[in-house]
C-alpha positions in Angstrom: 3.8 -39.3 0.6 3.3 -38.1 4.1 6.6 -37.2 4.1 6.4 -34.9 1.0 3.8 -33.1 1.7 5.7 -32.3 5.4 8.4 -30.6 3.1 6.0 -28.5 1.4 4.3 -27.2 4.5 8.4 -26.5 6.1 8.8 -24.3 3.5 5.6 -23.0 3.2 6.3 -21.2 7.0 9.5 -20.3 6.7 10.9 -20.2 2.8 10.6 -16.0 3.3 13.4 -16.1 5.9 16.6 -16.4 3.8 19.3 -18.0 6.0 21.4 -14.3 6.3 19.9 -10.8 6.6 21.2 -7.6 5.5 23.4 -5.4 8.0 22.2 -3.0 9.9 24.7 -0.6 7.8 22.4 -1.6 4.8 19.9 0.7 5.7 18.3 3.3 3.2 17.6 6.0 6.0 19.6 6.8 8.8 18.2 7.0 12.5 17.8 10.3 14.3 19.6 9.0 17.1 22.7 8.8 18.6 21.6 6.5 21.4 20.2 3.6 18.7 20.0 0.3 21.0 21.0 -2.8 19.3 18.5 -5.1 20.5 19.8 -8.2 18.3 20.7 -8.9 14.1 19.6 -12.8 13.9 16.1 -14.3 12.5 14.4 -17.1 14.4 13.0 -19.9 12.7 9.6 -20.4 13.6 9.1 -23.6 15.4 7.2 -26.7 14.0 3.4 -25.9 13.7 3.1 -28.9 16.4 4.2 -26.5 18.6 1.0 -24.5 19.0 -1.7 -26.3 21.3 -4.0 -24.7 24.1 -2.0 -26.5 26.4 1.4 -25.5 25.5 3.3 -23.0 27.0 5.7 -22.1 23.9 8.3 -21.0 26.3 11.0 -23.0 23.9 9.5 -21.6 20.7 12.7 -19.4 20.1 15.5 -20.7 21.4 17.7 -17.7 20.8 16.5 -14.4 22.6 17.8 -12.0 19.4 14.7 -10.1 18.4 16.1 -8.6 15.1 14.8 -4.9 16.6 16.6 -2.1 16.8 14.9 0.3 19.3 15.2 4.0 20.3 13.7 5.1 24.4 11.8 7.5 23.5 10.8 8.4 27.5 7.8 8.8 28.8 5.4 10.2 26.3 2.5 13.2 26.8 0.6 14.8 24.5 -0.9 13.6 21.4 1.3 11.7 19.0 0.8 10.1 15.6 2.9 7.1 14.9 3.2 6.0 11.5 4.9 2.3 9.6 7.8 3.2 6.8 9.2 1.2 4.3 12.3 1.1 3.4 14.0 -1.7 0.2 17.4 -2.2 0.6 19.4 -1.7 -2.7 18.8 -5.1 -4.1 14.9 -5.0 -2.6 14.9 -8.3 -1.8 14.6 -6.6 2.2 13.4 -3.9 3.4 14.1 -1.9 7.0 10.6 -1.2 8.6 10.3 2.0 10.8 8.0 2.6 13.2 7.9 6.5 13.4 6.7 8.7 16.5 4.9 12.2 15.8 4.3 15.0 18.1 1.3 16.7 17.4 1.3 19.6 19.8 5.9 20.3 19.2 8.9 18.8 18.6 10.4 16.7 16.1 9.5 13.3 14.6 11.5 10.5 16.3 12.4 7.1 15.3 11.0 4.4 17.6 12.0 1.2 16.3 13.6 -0.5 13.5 13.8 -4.0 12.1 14.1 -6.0 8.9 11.4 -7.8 6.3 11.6 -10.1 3.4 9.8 -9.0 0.6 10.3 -12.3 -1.4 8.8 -15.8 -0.6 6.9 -18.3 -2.3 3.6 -17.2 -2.6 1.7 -19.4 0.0 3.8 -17.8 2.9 2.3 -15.2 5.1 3.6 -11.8 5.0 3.4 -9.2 7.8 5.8 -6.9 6.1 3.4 -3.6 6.7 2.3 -4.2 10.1 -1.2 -2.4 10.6 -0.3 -0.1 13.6 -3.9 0.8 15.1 -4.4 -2.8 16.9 -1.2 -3.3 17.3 -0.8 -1.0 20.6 -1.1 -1.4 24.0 -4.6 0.3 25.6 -1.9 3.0 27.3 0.3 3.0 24.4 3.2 2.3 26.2 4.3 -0.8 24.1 3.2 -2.5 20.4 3.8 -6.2 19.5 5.1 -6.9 16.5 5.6 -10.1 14.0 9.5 -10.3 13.1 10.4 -12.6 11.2 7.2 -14.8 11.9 7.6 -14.0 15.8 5.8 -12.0 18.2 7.8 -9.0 19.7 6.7 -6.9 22.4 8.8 -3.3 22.3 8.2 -1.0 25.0 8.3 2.5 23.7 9.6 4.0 26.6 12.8 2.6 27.1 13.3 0.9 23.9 12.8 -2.7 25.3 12.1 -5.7 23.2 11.0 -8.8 24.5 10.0 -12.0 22.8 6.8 -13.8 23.8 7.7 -16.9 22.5 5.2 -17.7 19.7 5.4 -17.4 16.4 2.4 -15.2 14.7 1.6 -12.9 12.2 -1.4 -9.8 12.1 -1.4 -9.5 16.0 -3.9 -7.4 17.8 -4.2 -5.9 21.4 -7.3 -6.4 22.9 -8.6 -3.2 23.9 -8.8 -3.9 27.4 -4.8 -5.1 27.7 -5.8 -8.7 28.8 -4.6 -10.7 25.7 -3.0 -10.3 22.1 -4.7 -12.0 19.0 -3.1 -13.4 16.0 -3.0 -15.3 13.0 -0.5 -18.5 12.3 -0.9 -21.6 10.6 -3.0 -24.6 12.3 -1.2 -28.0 13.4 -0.3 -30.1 10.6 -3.3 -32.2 9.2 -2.0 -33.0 6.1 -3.4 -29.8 3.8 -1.0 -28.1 1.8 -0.8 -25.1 2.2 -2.1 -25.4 6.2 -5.1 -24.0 7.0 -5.3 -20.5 9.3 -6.6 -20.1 12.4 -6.7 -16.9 14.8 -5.2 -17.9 18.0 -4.6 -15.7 21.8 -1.9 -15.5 24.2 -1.3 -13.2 27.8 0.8 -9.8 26.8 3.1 -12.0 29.2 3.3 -15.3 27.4 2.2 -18.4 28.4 -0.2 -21.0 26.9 -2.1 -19.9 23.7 -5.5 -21.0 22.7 -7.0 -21.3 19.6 -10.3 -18.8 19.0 -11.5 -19.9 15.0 -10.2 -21.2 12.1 -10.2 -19.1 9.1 -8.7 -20.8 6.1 -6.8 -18.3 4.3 -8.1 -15.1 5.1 -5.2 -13.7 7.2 -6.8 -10.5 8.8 -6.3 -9.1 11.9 -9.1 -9.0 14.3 -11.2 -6.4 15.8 -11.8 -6.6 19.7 -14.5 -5.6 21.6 -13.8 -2.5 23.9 -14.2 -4.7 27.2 -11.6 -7.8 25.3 -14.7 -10.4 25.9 -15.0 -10.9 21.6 -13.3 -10.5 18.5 -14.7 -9.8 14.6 -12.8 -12.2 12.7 -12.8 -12.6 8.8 -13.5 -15.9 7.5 -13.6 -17.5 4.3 -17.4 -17.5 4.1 -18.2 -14.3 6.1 -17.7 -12.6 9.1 -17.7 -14.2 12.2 -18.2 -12.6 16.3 -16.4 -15.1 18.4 -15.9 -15.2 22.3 -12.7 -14.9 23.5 -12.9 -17.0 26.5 -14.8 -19.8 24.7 -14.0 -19.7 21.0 -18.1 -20.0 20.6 -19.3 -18.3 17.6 -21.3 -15.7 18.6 -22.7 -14.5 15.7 -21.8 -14.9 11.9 -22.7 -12.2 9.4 -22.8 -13.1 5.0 -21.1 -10.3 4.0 -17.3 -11.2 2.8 -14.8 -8.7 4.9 -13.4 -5.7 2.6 -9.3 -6.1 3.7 -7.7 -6.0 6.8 -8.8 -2.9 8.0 -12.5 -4.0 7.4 -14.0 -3.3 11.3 -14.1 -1.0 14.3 -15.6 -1.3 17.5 -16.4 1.3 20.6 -18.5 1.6 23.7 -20.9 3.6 22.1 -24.0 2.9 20.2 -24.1 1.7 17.3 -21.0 0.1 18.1 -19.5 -1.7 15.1 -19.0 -0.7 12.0 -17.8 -3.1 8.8 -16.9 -2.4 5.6 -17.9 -5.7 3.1 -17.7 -6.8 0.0 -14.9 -8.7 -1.9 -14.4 -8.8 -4.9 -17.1 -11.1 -7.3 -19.1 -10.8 -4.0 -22.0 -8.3 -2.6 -21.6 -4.6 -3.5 -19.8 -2.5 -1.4 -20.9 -1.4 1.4 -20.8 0.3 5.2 -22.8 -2.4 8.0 -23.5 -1.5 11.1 -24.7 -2.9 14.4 -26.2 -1.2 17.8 -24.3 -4.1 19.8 -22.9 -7.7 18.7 -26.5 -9.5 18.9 -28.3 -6.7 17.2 -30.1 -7.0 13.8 -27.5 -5.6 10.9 -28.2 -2.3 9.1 -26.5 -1.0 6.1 -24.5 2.9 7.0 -24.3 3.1 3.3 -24.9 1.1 0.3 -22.7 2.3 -2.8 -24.4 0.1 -5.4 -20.6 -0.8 -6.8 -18.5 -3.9 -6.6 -14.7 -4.0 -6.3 -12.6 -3.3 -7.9 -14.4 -0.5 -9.4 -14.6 0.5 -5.6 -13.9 -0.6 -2.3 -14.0 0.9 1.1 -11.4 0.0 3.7 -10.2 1.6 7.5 -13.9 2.7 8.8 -12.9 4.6 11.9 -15.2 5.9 14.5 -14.5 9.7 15.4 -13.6 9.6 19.0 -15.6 12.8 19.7 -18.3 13.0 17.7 -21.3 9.9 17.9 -22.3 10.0 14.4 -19.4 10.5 12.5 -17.4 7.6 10.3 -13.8 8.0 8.5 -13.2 5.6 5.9 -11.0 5.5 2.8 -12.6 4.6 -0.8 -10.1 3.1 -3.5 -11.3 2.5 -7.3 -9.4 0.3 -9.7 -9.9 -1.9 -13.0 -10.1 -5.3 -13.2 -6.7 -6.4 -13.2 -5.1 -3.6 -11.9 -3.7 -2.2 -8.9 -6.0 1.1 -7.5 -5.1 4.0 -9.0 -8.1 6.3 -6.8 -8.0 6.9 -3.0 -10.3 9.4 -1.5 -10.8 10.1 2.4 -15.0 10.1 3.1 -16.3 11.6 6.3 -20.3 9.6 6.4 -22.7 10.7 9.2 -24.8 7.8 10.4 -27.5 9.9 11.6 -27.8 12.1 8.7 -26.8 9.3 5.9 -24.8 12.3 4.5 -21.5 10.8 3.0 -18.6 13.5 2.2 -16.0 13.2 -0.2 -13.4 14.8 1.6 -9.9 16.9 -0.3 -7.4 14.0 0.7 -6.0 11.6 -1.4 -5.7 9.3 1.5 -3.7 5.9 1.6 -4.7 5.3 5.0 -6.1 8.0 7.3 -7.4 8.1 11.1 -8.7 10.8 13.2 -6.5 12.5 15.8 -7.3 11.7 19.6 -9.2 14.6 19.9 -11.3 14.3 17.0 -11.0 17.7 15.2 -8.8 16.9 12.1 -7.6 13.7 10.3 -4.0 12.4 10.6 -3.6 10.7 7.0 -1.0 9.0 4.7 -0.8 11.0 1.4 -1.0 8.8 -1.6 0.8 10.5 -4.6 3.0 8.3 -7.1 4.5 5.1 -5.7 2.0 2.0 -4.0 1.9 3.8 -0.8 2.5 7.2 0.8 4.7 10.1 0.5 3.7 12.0 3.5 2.5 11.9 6.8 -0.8 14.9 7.0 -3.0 16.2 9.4 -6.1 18.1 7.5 -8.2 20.3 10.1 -11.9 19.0 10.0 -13.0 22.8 9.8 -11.2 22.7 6.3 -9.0 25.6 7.5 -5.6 24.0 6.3 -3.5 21.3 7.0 0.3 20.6 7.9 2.8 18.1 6.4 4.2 16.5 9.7 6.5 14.2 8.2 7.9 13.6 4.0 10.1 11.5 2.1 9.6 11.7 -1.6 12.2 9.6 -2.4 10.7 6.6 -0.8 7.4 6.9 -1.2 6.8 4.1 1.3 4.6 5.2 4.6 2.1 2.6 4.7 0.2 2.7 8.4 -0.8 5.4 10.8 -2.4 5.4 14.3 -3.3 8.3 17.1 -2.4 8.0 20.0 -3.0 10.3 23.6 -1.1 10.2 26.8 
């Protein structure tokens, strides 16, 4: 019996990697480039989950150096830029070509960054990063995002168009927001549970050992780090949990059940986090908020509604402006996919929450705080647009479109 359940859990990591990918010629939307960079085509196997210990290196976790990335140099970047995720099936939409677009905000045109290729079929216990969440997936500088392709982590330097493996496989990774490590999710060493239990492990932006930080079942969010990289929010099947990085010590551990992936940010300033909870069957939905990680827990905003009749997702501090919270509020029916998604603007000082004109699928303010970069959901599961809406309410400007592929599905800012 051992042996059978081994099987399983084989499959379970890496049935959503069929044995050949498309071609690069398969692609749905051509790049913008003449100088594309060919980075590599094949898809390495994740290694055995044996392979991930605090005290192993993981240097031989992919044997072959391919990353499966096709990357643009973009040059050294100024300004303010918008970067945004695309998605793109392939005619028989078993795969799909992920693009990672960059966004000028002050001129110029939008320029592809990076390409590379997802499954979006699987049995249904794998994990899938197929929509990587972009805002905690960035360097502090910006100069370079990891990425999970094909269940490994990839380091791409924007710049020159780089790629480099750090040997480990992983899904959902983060950047800590002081540069020092990368957080992310795979599955635990076997012990015999079927399918394997989660935990969030770290590793150096260089490679090198990893080390586990907390288990967390199945919930299979990214984290939230702290602004000086010392602890992580983490989603865990019975709450929310504030772990040290160093240690793996539970710091703190909040009731409330974590709303999606996007459920937490954190900043320097006080109050410093802000979560959006409540699952659905669980506590109503709501906005938390805490002065610093050992302070007492106060609700922003209480909406007296459960999902799926609502749910709030993305809360993002405005980097200007103390008191101000962007978030995105979806409504659906039980059973159903959301059909409602409305941008809110809530003041914590004031308790004033503001419905604002965007039918955002995600949204996020620009670096300098003064309008709201968003995603515009219309028809299709994600976007069709890529907006910025002046927070004067004087207009807004369509920076990017495709309304064939209504398929834009992340967005960060970014400032040089």
């Amino acid at each position: 019996m051992p042996g059978c359940v081994l099987a399983v859990f084989v499959l379970a990591t890496v049935g959503c990697t069929p044995e050949k990918a498309p071609t690069t010629g398969g692609s749905a939307t051509p790049t913008r480039s003449d100088a594309t960079i060919v980075v590599g085509t094949t898809r390495p196997t994740p290694p055995p989950l044996s392979a991930i210990s605090s005290a192993t290196p993981l240097a031989s976790a992919s044997p072959d150096p391919a990353s499966g990335i096709r990357a643009n140099a973009l040059g050294k970047l100024t300004g303010n830029w918008i970067f945004v995720g695309k998605q793109v099936p392939y005619p028989h939409n078993i795969w799909a070509e992920v693009q990672i677009w960059a966004i000028p905000l002050d001129a110029g045109e939008p320029r592809l960054a990076f390409t590379y290729d997802v499954s979006l079929g699987g049995i249904p216990e794998a994990i899938f990063d197929n929509t990587p969440y972009l805002r905690r997936q960035f360097s502090p500088d910006g100069t370079r995002m990891v990425v999970s392709v094909a269940g490994q982590l990839m380091v791409v330097d924007i710049a020159t168009g780089q790629v480099r493996p750090l040997g480990v496989p992983g899904y959902f990774p983060a950047w800590s927001k002081d540069g020092s490590q990368i957080a992310f999710v795979f599955y635990v060493p076997f012990d015999q549970v079927t399918p394997p239990e989660e935990a969030i492990f770290a590793i150096s932006p260089s490679g090198g050992p990893v080390k586990e930080l907390a288990r967390v079942g199945y919930a299979r969010q990214a984290v939230e780090w702290s602004p000086d990289g010392s602890t992580v929010i983490v989603a865990t099947m019975d709450g929310i949990a504030l772990v040290d990085a160093g240690s793996g010590r539970v710091v703190r551990h909040l009731p409330e059940t974590a709303a999606n992936r996007s459920f937490a940010s954190w900043r320097a300033a006080t109050p410093q986090i802000v979560i959006a909870a409540g699952a659905c069957d669980q506590t109503s939905t709501a906005l938390i908020g805490l002065d610093d990680a050992r302070a007492s827990e106060r609700t922003f905003l209480d909406t007296g509604e459960r999902c799926p009749a609502l749910t709030t997702q993305d809360p993002r501090w405005n980097p200007v402006s103390r008191d101000e919270l962007l978030y995105v509020a979806t409504r659906a029916s039980s059973g159903g996919m959301p059909y409602e998604f409305r941008a809110h603007i809530f003041n914590t000082a004031s308790g004033r929450d503001t419905t604002l004109p965007l039918d955002a699928y995600e949204a996020t303010w620009t670096w300098a705080g003064d309008a709201v970069a968003y995603l515009r959901k219309a028809g299709g599961f994600y976007g069709d647009s890529v907006r910025v809406w002046r927070r004067d309410g004087s207009g807004e400007r369509v920076l990017l479109t495709d309304t064939e592929n209504t398929s834009f599905f992340s967005i960060a800012s970014l400032g040089y």
